[in-house]
SEDOKOL-692350 format. One record per residue (C-alpha): residue in one letter; x, y, z. Coordinates in steps of 0.5 Angstrom, whole numbers. Example, Ala and Ser with C-alpha at 12.3 -4.5 7.8 and 13.67 -1.06 7.14 Angstrom:
// SEDOKOL-692350
<residuo=a	u=25	v=-9	w=16>
<residuo=s	u=27	v=-2	w=14>
***
This chain:
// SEDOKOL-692350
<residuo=x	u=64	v=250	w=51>
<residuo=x	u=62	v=245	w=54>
<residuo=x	u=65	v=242	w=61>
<residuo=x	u=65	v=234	w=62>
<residuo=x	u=67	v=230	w=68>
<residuo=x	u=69	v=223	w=66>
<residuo=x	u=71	v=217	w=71>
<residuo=x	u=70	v=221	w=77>
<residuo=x	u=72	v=215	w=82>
<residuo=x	u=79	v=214	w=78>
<residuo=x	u=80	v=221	w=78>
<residuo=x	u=80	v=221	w=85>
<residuo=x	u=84	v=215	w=86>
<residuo=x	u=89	v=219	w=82>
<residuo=x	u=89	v=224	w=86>
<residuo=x	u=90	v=220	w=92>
<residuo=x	u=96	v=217	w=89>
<residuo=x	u=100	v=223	w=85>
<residuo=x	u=99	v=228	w=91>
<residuo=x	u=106	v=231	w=92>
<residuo=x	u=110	v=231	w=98>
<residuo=x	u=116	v=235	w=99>
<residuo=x	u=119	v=233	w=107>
<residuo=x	u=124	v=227	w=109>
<residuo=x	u=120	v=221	w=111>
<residuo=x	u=120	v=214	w=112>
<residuo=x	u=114	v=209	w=112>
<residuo=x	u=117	v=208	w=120>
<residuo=x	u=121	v=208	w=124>
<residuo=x	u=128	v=203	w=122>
<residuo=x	u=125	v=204	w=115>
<residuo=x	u=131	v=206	w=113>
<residuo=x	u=136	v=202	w=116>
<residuo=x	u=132	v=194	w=114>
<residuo=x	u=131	v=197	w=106>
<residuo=x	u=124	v=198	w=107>
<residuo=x	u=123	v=205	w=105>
<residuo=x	u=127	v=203	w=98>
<residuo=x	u=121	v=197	w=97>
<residuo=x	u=116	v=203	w=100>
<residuo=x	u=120	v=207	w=94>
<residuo=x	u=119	v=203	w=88>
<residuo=x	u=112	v=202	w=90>
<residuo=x	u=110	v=210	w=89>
<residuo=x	u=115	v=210	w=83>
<residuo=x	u=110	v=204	w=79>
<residuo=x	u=104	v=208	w=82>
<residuo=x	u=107	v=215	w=79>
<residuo=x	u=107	v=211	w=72>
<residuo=x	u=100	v=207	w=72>
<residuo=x	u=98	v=215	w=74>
<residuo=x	u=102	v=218	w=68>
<residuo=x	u=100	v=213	w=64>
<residuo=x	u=92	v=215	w=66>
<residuo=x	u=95	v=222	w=65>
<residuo=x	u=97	v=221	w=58>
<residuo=x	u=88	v=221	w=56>
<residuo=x	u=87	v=227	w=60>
<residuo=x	u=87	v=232	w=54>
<residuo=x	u=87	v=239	w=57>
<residuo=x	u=84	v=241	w=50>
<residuo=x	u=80	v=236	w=49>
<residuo=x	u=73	v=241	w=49>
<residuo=x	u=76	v=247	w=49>
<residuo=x	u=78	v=252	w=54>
<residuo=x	u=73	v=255	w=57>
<residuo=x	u=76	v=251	w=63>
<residuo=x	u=83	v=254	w=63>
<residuo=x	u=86	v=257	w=68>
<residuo=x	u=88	v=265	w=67>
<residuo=x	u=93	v=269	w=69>
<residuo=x	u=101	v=268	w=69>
<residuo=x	u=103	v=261	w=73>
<residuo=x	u=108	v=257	w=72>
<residuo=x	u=112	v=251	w=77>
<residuo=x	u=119	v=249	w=78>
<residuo=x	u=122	v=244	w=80>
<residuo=x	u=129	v=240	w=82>
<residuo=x	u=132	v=233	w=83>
<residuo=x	u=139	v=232	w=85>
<residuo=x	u=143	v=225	w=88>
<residuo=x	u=150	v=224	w=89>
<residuo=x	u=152	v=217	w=92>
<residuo=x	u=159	v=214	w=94>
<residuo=x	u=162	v=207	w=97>
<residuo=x	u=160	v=201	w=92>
<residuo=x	u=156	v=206	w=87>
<residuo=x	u=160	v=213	w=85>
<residuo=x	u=154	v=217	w=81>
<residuo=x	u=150	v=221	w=81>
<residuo=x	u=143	v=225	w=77>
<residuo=x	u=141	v=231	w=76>
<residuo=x	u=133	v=234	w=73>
<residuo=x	u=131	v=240	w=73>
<residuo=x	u=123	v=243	w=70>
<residuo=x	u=118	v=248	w=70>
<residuo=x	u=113	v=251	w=66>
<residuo=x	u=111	v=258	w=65>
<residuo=x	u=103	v=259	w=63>
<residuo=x	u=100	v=265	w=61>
<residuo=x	u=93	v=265	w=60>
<residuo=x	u=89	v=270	w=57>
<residuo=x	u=82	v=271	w=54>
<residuo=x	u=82	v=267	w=47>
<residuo=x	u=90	v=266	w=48>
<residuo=x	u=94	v=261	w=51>
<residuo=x	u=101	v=260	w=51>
<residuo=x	u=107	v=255	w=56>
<residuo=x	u=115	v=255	w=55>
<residuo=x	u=117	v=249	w=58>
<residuo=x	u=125	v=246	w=60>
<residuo=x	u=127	v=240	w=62>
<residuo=x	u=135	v=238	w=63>
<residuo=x	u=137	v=232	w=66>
<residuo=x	u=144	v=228	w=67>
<residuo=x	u=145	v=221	w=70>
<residuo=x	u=151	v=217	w=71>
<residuo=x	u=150	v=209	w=72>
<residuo=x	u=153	v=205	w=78>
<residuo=x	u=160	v=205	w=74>
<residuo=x	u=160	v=213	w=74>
<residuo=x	u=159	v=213	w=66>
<residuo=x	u=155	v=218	w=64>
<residuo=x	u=147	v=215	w=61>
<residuo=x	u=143	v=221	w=60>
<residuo=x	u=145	v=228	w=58>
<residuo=x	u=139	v=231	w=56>
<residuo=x	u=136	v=238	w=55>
<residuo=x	u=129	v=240	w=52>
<residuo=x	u=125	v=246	w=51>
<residuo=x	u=118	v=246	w=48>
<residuo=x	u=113	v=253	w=46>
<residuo=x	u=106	v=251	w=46>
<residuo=x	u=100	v=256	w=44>
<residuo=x	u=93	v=257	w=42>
<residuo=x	u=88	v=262	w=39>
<residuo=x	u=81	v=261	w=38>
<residuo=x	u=78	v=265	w=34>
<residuo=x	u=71	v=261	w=36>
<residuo=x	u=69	v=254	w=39>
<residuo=x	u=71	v=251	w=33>
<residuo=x	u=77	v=254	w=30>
<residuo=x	u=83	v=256	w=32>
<residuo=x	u=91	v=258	w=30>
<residuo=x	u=96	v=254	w=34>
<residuo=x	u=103	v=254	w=35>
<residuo=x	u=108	v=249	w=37>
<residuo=x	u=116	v=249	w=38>
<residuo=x	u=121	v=244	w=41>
<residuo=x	u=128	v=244	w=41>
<residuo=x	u=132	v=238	w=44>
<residuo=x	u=139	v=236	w=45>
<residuo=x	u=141	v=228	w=47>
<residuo=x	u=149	v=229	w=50>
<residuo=x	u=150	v=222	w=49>
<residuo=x	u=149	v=222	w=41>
<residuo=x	u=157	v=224	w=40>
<residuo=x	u=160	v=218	w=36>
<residuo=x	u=163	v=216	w=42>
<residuo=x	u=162	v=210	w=47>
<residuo=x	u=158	v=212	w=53>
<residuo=x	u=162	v=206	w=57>
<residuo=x	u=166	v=200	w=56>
<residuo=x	u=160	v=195	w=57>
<residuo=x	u=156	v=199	w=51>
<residuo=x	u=154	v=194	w=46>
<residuo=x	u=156	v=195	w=38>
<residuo=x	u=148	v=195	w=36>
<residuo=x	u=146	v=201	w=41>
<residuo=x	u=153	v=204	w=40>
<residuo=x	u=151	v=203	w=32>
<residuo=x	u=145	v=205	w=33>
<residuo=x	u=147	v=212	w=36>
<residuo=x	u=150	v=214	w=29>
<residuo=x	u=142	v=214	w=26>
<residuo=x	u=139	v=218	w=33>
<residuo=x	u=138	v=226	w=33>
<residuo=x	u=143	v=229	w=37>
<residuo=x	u=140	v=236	w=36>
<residuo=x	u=133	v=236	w=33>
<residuo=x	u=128	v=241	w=33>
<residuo=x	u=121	v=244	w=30>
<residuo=x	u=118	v=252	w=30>
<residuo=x	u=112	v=251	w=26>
<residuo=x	u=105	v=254	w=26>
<residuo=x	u=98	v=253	w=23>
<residuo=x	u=90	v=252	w=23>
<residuo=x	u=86	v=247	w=28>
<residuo=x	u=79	v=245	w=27>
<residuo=x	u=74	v=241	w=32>
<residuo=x	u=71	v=236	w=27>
<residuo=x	u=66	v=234	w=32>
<residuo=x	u=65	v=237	w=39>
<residuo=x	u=59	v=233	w=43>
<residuo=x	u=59	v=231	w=52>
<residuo=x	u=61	v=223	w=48>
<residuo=x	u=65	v=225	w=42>
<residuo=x	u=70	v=229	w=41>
<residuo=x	u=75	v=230	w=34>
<residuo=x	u=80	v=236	w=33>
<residuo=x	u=85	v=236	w=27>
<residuo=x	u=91	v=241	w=26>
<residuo=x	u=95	v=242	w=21>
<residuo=x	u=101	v=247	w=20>
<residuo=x	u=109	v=249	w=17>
<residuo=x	u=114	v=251	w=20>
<residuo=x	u=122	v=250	w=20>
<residuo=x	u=126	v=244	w=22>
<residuo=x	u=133	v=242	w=24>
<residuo=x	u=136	v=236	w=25>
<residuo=x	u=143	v=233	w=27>
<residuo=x	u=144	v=227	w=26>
<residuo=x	u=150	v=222	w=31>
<residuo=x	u=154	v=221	w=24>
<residuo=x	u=153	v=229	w=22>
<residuo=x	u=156	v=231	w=29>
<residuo=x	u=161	v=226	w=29>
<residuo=x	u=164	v=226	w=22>
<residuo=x	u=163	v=218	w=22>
<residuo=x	u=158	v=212	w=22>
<residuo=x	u=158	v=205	w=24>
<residuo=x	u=155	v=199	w=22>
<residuo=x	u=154	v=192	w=23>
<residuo=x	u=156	v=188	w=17>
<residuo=x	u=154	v=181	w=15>
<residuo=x	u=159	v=178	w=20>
<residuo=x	u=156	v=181	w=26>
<residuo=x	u=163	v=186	w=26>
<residuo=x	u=163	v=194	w=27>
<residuo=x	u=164	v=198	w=21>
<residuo=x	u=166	v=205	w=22>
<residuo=x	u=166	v=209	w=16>
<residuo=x	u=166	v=217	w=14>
<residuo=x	u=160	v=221	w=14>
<residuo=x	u=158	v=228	w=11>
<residuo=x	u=158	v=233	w=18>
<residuo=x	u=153	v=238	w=16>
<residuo=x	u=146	v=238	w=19>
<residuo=x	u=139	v=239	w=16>
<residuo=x	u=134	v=246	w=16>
<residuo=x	u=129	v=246	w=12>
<residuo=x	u=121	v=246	w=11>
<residuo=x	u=118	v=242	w=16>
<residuo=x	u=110	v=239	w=16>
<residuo=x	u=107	v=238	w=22>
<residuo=x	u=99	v=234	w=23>
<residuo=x	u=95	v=232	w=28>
<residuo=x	u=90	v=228	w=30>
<residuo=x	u=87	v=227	w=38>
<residuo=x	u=80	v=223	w=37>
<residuo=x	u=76	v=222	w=43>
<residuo=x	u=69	v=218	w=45>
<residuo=x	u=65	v=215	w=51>
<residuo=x	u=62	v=209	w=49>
<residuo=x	u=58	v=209	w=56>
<residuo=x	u=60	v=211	w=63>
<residuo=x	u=65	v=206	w=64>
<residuo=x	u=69	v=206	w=57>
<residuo=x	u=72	v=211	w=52>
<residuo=x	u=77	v=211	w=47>
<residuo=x	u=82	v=215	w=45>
<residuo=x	u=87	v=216	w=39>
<residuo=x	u=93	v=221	w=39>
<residuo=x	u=96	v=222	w=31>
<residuo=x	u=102	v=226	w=30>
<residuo=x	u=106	v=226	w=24>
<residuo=x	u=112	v=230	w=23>
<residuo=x	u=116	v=231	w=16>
<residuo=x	u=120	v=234	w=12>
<residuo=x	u=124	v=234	w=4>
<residuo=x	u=131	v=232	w=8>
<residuo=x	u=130	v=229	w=14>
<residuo=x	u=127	v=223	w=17>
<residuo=x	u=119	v=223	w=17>
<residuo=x	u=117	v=221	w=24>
<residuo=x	u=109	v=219	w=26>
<residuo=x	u=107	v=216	w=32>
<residuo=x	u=100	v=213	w=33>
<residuo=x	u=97	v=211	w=41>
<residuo=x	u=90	v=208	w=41>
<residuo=x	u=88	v=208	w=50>
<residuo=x	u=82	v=204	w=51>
<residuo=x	u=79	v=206	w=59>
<residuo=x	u=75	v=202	w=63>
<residuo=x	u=72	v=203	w=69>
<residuo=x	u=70	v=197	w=72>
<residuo=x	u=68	v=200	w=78>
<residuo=x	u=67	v=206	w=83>
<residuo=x	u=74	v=202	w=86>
<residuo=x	u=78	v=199	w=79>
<residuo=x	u=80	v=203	w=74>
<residuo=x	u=83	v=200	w=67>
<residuo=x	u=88	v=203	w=61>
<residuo=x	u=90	v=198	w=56>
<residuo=x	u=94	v=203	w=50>
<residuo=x	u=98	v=201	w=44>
<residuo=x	u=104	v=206	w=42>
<residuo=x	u=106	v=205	w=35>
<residuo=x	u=113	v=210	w=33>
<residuo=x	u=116	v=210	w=26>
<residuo=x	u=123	v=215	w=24>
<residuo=x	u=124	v=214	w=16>
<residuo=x	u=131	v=211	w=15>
<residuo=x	u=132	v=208	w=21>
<residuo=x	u=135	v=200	w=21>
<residuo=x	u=129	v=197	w=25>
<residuo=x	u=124	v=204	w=23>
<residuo=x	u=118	v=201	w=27>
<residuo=x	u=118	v=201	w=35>
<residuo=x	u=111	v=198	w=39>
<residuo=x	u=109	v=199	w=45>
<residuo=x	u=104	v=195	w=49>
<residuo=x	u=102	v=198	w=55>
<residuo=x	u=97	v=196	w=61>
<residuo=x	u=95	v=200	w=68>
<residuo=x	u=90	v=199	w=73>
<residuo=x	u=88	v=203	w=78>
<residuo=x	u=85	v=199	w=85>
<residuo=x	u=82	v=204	w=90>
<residuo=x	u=79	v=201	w=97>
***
């Protein structure tokens, strides 16, 4: 196994901005009061997302485990926010993740719920997930993995989450998963495995079921040539069947300043919509203070009106 520091100036400036605080405070005294600690706010939410977004190359598995950490460990958290006055709403999140690593076998459940309501009290998330990831190496090239997800989206029900909501995104929740979920298992294998390049693949089946807006409902919409909204019926049942699932994570360092990656995944199935996302992410350390990710995402779900949604990402990271 082999143990790799990468970019060590932007892990440390990461480190600085991600660092977790827990009491009430205020950037100083009257803060509150001006609007100050609101602006103070926002400015850690961008820096949380330019952080999440160098996160995302970040790779625990890149070249193996023998850095894991072992034993039973886990984290919970939760988030809640109620407003009166001129906005009636509130949020609520809750996560954890429990891990147990031991030997050659790692494994994590992880939980996700979250609700939101917008500045009129309608609801604009009701989401819960849950993920099941494991691994087995049976040396430093090959191993079995297992993955599993189930997700439930509140709001895919065939019915209008506001008055304010528009014929395209009420439209658009008839083709949307309310219910999709995946249990599938494999073989992995680490094609190249160098201090500079790093490329594993892993391929696998398994079970998967999904429920469509229209499915749930017992109706879908449309919009025709004239620009109106259609509703028609729809068949209700869902869909459970044999799922396919591959993957790609491929790394290499050109330099000490610059390194790609490219992250595959494809996800199908005989009777349900085939789903692939690609991100390639090109870092640059510009210097022992600046840090550079520009990323390009790249989402496909079969059958969808509009079946392809890119994404151009750029974050920076200036440390002094």
């Amino acid at each position: 196994m082999k143990k790799v520091t990468l970019l060590t100036g932007t892990a440390a400036m990461l480190a600085v901005l991600s660092a977790p605080a827990f009491a009430q405070t205020e950037i100083s005294t009257g803060a509150d009061a001006t609007g100050i600690s609101r602006i103070d706010d926002r400015i850690g939410d961008i820096e949380d997302a330019v952080t999440d977004s160098f996160d995302r190359d970040q790779d625990a598995d890149r070249f193996g485990p023998a850095d894991r950490r072992t034993g039973l460990f886990g984290t919970m958290s939760l988030s809640y926010t109620g407003r009166t006055g001129n906005t009636e709403n509130q949020d609520l999140a809750i996560a954890g993740r429990i891990n147990n690593n031991e030997g050659a076998f790692a494994q994590s459940v992880g939980l996700s719920i979250e609700f939101g309501e917008d500045d009129f009290g309608n609801k604009d998330q009701e989401e819960v997930n849950a993920i099941y990831d494991a691994q087995y190496y049976f040396n430093d090239q090959f191993y079995a993995f297992a993955l599993g997800r189930i997700s439930q989206n509140g709001l895919v029900d065939g019915v209008r989450n506001s008055p304010s909501q528009s014929d395209e995104d009420f439209a658009a929740e008839f083709s949307d998963f309310r219910r999709d979920a995946f249990l599938g298992f494999g073989p992995g294998y680490r094609v190249i495995n160098t201090p500079d390049t790093a490329w594993r693949v892993q391929a696998g089946v398994g079970v998967r079921y999904a429920q469509t807006g229209a499915a749930y409902a017992g109706t879908d919409s449309f919009i025709d040539g004239d620009g109106d909204l259609v509703v028609t019926g729809a068949d209700t049942s869902s869909n459970t069947d044999v799922g396919y699932i591959a993957s790609s994570r491929f790394y290499h360092r050109f330099n000490e300043t610059v390194f790609i990656t490219n992250d595959t995944d494809w996800l199908g199935s005989s009777d349900i919509d085939d789903v692939i996302s690609n991100e390639l992410g090109v870092n640059f350390r510009v210097s022992d203070q600046l840090a550079t990710r520009v990323s390009y995402t790249t989402e496909y779900q079969e059958n969808r009106e509009i079946r392809t949604n890119n994404r151009l990402g750029v974050a920076v990271v200036y440390g002094f």
